[in-house]
N, C-alpha and C positions, 0 to 999 in steps of 0.2 A: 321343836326339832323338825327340819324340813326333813320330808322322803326323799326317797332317791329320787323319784321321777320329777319332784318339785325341782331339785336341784338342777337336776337336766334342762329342764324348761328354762329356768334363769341363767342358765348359763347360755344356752342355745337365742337367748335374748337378747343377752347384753354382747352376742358375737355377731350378731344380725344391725347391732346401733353401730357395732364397731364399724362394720364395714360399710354401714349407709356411710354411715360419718367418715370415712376414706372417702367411700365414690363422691359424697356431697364435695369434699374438699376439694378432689380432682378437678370437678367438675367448675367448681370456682374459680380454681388457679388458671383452666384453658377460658372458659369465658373472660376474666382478667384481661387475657393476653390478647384476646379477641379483638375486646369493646377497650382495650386501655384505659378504662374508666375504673373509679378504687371503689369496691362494694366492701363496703365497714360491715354487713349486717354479717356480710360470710367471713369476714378477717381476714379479708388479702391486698397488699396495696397496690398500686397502680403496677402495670408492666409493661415494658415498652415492647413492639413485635419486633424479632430478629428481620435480620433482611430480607431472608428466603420470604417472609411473609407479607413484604411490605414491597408491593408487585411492581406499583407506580414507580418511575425514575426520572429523574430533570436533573439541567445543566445546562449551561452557558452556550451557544454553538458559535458563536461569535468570538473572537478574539478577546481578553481580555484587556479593562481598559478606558479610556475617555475615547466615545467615537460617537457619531449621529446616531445609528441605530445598531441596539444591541438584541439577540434575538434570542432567547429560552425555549427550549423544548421541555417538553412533558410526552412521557409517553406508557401506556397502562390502563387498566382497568377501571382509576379514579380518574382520567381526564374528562373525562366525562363532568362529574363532581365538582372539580378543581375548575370548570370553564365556570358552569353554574354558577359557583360560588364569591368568584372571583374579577370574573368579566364583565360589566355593567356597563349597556348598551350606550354611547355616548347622546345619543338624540333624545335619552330620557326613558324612562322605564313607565309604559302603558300600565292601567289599572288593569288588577290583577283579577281574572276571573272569582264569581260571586261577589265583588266587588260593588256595589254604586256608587259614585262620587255625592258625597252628599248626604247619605243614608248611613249614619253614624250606629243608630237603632238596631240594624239588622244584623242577623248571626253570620259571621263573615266563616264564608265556603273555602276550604283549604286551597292553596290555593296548585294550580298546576304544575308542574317542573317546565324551568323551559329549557325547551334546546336551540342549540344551534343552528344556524344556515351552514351545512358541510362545506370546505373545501371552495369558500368567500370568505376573501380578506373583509373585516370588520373593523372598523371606526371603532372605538371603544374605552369607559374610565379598568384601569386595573385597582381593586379595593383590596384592601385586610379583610381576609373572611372572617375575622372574629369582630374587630372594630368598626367595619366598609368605610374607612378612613381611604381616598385617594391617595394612591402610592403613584398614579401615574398616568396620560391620557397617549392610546398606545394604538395599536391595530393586533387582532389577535385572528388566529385562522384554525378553524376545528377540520380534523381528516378522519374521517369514521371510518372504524376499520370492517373489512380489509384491504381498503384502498388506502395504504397511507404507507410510510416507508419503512415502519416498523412491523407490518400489517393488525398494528395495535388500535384502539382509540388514540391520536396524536393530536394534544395542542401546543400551538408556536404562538407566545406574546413577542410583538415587536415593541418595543419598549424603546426610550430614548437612553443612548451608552454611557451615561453617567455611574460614577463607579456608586454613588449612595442611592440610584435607582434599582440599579442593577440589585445591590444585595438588599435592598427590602422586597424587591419581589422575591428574592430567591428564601429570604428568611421567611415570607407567609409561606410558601411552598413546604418548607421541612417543617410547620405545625400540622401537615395534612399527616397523619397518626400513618397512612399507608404509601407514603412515600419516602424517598430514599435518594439522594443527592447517585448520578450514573461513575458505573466505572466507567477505565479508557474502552470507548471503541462500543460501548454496550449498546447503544441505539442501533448499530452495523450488526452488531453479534445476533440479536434480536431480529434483525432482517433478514438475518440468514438460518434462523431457527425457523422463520416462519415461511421461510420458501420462495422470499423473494430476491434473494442474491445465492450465488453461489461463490466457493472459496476465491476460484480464481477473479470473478466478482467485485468481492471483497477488496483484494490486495487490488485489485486495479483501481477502487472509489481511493485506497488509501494513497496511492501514486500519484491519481489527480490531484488531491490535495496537496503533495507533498513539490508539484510537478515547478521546477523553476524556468526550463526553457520551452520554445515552442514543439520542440521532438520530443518532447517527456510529456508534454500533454495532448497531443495525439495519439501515442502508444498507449497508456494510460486511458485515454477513452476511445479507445477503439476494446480493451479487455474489459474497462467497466460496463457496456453496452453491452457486452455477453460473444465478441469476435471468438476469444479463445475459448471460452466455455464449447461452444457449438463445434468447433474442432478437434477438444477432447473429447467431448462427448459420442463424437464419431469416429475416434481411436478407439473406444472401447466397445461400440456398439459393432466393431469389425473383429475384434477378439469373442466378442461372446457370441458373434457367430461362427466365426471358428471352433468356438465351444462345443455351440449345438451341432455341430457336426461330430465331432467325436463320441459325446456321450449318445447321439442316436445311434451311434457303430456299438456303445456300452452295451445300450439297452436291447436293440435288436441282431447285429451283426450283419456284414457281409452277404449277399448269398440268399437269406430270407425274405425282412418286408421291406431291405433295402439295395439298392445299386449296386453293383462294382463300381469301384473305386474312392470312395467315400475318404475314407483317411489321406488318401495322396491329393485329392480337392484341399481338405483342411490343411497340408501340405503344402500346396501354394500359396493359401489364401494366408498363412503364417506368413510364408518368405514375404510377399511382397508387405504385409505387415510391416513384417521386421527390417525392408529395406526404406521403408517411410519412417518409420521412428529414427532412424540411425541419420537419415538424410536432416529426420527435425532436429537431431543433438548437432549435426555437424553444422553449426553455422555461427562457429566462432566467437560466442557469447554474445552478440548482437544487442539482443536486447537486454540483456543481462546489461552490460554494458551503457546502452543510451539511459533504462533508468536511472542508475549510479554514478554516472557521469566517465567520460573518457579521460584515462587518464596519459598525458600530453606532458613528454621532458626534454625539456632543452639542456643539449650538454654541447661541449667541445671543446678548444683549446683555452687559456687563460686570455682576458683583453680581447676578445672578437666580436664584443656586442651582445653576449646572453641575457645580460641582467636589464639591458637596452631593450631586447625586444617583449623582455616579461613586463617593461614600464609601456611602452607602445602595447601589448595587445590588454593588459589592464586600463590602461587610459590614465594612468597616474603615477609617480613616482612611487611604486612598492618596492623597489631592490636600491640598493645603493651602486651608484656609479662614479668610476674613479680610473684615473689613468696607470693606475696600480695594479697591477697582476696578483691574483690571487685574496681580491678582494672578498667575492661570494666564497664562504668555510660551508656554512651548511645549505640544506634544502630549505626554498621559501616556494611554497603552494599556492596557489590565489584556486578560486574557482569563477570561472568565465563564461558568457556563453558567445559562443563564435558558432553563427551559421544557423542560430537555433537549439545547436547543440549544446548539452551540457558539457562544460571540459576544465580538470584538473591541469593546472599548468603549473607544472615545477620548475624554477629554476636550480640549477646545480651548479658545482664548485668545479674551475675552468681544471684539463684532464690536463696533468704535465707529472714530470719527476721533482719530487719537491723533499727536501730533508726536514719542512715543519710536520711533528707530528700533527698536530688540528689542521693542520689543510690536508693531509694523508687522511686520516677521517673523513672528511668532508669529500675528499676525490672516492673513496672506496667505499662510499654512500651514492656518490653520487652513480657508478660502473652500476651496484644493483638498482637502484631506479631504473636508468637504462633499460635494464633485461628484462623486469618485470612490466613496465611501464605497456599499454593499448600500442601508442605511438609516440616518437620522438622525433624533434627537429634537432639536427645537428647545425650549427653555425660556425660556419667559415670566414675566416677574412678572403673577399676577393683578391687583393693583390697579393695574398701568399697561396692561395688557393687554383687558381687560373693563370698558368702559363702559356707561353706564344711559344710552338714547334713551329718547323715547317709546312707540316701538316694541317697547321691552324691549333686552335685555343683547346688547351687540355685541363681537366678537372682532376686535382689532384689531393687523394683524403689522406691526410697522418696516417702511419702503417699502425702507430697504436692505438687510434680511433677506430680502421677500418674491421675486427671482432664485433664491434658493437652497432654496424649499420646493418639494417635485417630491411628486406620488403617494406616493414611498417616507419620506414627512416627518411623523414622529409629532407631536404638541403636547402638552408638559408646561405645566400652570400652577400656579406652585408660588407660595408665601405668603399661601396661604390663608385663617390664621391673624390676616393685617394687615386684613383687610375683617369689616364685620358680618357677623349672620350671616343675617341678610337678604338683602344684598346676593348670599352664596353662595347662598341658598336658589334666588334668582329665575336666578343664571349658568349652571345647565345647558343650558338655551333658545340659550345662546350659543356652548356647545361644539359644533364639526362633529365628530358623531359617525360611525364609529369612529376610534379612533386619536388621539383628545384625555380627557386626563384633569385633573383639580384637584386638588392635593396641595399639603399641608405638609411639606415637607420637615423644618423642625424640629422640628412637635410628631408627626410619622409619621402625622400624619389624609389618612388618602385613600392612602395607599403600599401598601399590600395589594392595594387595588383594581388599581392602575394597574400592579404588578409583574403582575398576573394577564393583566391586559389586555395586556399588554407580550406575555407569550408566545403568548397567543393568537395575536394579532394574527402573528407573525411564522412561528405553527406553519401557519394558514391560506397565510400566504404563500408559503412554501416547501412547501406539501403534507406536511406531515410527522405528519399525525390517521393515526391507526390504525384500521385495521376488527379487529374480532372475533378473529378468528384471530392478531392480532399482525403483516399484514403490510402494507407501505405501498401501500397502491392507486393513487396516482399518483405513483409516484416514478420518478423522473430515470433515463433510463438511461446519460446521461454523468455520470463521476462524473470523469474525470481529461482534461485539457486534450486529449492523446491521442486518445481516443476522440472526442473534436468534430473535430480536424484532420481524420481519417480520414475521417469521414463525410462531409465538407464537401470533400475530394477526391471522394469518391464518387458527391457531388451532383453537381460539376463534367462527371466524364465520362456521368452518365446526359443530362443535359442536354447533352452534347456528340453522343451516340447521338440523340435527339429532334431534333435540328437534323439530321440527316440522312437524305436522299431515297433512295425505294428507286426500282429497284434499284441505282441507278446507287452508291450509296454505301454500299450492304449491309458490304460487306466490312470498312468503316472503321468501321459502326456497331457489328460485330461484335468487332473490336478496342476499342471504349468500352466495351463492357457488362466484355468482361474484364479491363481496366484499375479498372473501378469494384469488380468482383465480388474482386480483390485490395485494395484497400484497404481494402475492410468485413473480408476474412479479416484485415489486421495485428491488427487490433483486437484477433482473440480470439489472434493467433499462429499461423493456419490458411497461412499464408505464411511466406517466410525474413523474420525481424524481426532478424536477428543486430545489425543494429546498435543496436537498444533496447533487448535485454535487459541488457548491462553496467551500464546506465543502472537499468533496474528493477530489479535484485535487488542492487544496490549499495547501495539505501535501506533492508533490511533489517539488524535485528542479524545478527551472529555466527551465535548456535543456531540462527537457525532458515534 
């Protein structure tokens, strides 16, 4: 019969095994996870690391595909590792330190790690780190961070684009236990965690890539370069000195260790603020616009040539053409570039009184394009369009077309070719110049002119002339929907700070400036933006 205090002892023992024997387990199960290697002696099997823990990422940055050369990134903690292990120098690999050739006898000296020649393309075999079976003879290039674009350790194999090269090297890469195949855009995301791109940065690397005409990829890099960053960042660097004016009225007041006049300074230094933001929103979506492309509709009476000039400025038969009235029913879009520019070109369904219901669709599709549309060409027959007065040659628009011509309403007069040539000689007098041209669409007399005139006219309008140096002197510095909200919040509380009387409402005014001076920082990301970045760098490929 045990005592009591016997009893205690064995019990306070076997609660003492218990819980080694928890912590032991624990401790197994996180080492497991660790080493992903299966330790039988402790009883846990193998365990793969969740993503959070498997730092490294790689991905294709090249198109997918059969091409000459295809190019893999890597970028992480193990590039390092993954170069070592994987890259083998193509001119043959030197005897390894403690080495003699020849001296079979000797206790061979472990041997040194080697590394790379930084940021030098390298000659190189790509091997199976488990097998070193050649998968491939490639050029590989190491960027030791925090010089490199992730400001990570980054390696880039260039590999030849064969689609069963491509995925052996990518399947040796997902046995590395700390790697992890990238999400979209995560190489960028990563550049900009680490302070080498900023938001608007960001969206401008994403626009070059996306960039299909020569105005889209100017704009585009002119923001990836860092143009608009340094312009927001000196909208806001002018609010938070407008800040510091107010709160030093907080902290000390009027009268004491400061000036007269103090709040009626941060007074102006709002307004004119507030008249530069307003003047940056007022500029007609510009670039909103040139990224996205202009959207460009030709409409007007049935039979005048619309479907003709959408086959002429695409260079191919995309509409159908017929001496039938009321052929084109719906909208056919192409996307073009005239001038550089990107541009949406819709054809629409000829404007008349018609009793078919589906061409009444198609005509009362085509009135809201129209309205909504950047710009539109309206096309005219010249022989019902240009009449001889006395007076000379007069231009004359449908009373039910004439609603739908606005400022942004170019005039084609096409059939040129059906009038003397008299009568053309004396119709210039009648064109309202700019923005009206006379063409033959069938026999191409006047189409040169008028495609010329066409870009002009639109490169004037969007500001997209170039000066000398290559760079757009008046271009937009909203290019994404984003950067208008923001500022147009920012207008809201500077204007909110102006509506308030000092002193009595100092403190509230001083809460608007900082409310304002946050919204111009989302812009560049100088604040917590967490919840727009999934959104942004979601719209990126894979690689990059």
């Amino acid at each position: 019969m045990l005592s009591a205090t016997s009893r205690i002892a064995l019990l306070s023992i076997a609660r003492n095994t218990r819980l080694r024997t928890t912590i032991l387990t624990s401790r197994n199960i996180r080492a497991c996870r660790l080493t992903t290697t299966a330790t039988t002696a402790h009883g846990c099997d193998t365990l793969r690391l969740s993503d959070a823990q498997r730092k490294t990422i790689y991905a294709l940055s090249t198109p997918p595909g059969k091409s000459g050369v295809a190019i893999i990134r890597v970028s992480g903690p193990e590039a390092l590792s993954i170069w070592q292990r994987m890259v083998r120098s193509a001119r043959g690999t030197p005897p390894r330190p403690g080495r003699d050739k020849g001296d079979e006898g000797r206790a061979k000296a472990r041997p040194s790690p080697r590394l790379p020649e930084a940021w030098k393309l390298e000659r190189c075999h790509i091997v199976d780190p488990h097998t070193s079976e050649i998968l491939d003879e490639a050029l590989a290039v190491f960027f030791r961070a925090p010089r490199s674009f992730t400001t990570e350790d980054v390696l880039e194999l260039h590999v030849h684009g064969g689609r069963a090269v491509v995925g052996a090297v990518l399947a040796a890469l997902a046995r590395f236990p700390g790697c992890r195949p990238a999400a979209s855009g995560e190489f960028t995301r990563r550049a900009y965690e680490g302070g080498r791109l900023d938001l608007t940065q960001v969206e401008g690397l994403r626009d070059l890539v996306d960039a299909d005409t020569e105005s889209q990829r100017r704009a585009a890099l002119r923001v990836a370069r860092g143009g608009a960053r340094a312009q927001f960042d000196a909208l806001r660097e002018e609010v938070v000195a407008c800040l510091a004016l107010v709160e030093a009225l907080i902290d000390f007041g009027e009268g004491e260790e400061l000036e007269e006049g103090v709040f009626a300074q941060a007074r102006q230094q709002a307004q004119r603020l507030r008249d530069k933001i307003q003047s940056i929103l007022s500029d007609n979506r510009r670039g909103e616009i040139v990224r996205a492309g202009i959207r460009l509709a030709i409409f007007g009476p049935p039979n005048v040539g619309k479907s003709s000039l959408l086959n002429f400025l695409a260079q191919r038969e995309a509409a159908i053409v017929t001496r039938v009235p009321g052929t084109t029913r719906d909208i056919l879009e192409l996307s073009l570039d005239i001038g550089g520019l990107p541009v949406s070109v819709a054809d629409t369904a000829g404007l008349r009184e018609t009793a078919d219901e589906v061409e009444q669709i198609g005509i009362e599709r085509a009135r809201k394009l129209v309205q909504v549309a950047d710009a539109s060409i309206l096309v005219l027959s010249f022989p019902d369009a240009v009449s001889v007065t006395p007076s000379g040659p007069r231009l004359e628009i449908p009373v039910e077309l004439a609603p739908l011509v606005t400022p942004s309403t170019f005039i084609l007069l096409n059939k040129t070719d059906l009038v003397p040539a008299s009568a053309f000689t004396a119709a210039p007098g009648a064109l309202p110049q700019p923005g009206c041209w006379a063409v033959s669409l069938a026999s191409q007399s006047g189409t040169d002119e008028f495609l010329a005139g066409l870009a002009t006219e639109l490169q004037d309008r969007y500001n997209i002339l170039q000066d000398a140096e290559g760079e757009n002197e008046n271009a937009s510095l909203i290019t994404h929907a984003r950067h208008r909200a923001h500022l147009e919040t920012a207008l809201g509380f500077l204007d909110a700070f102006l509506d308030t009387r000092a002193p009595e409402d100092v403190v509230l005014g001083a809460e608007e400036l900082r409310y304002a001076a946050q919204a111009v920082g989302k812009i560049s990301g100088l604040v917590d933006v967490e919840d727009v970045l999934d959104v942004i760098f979601s719209q990126f490929c894979i690689g990059k």
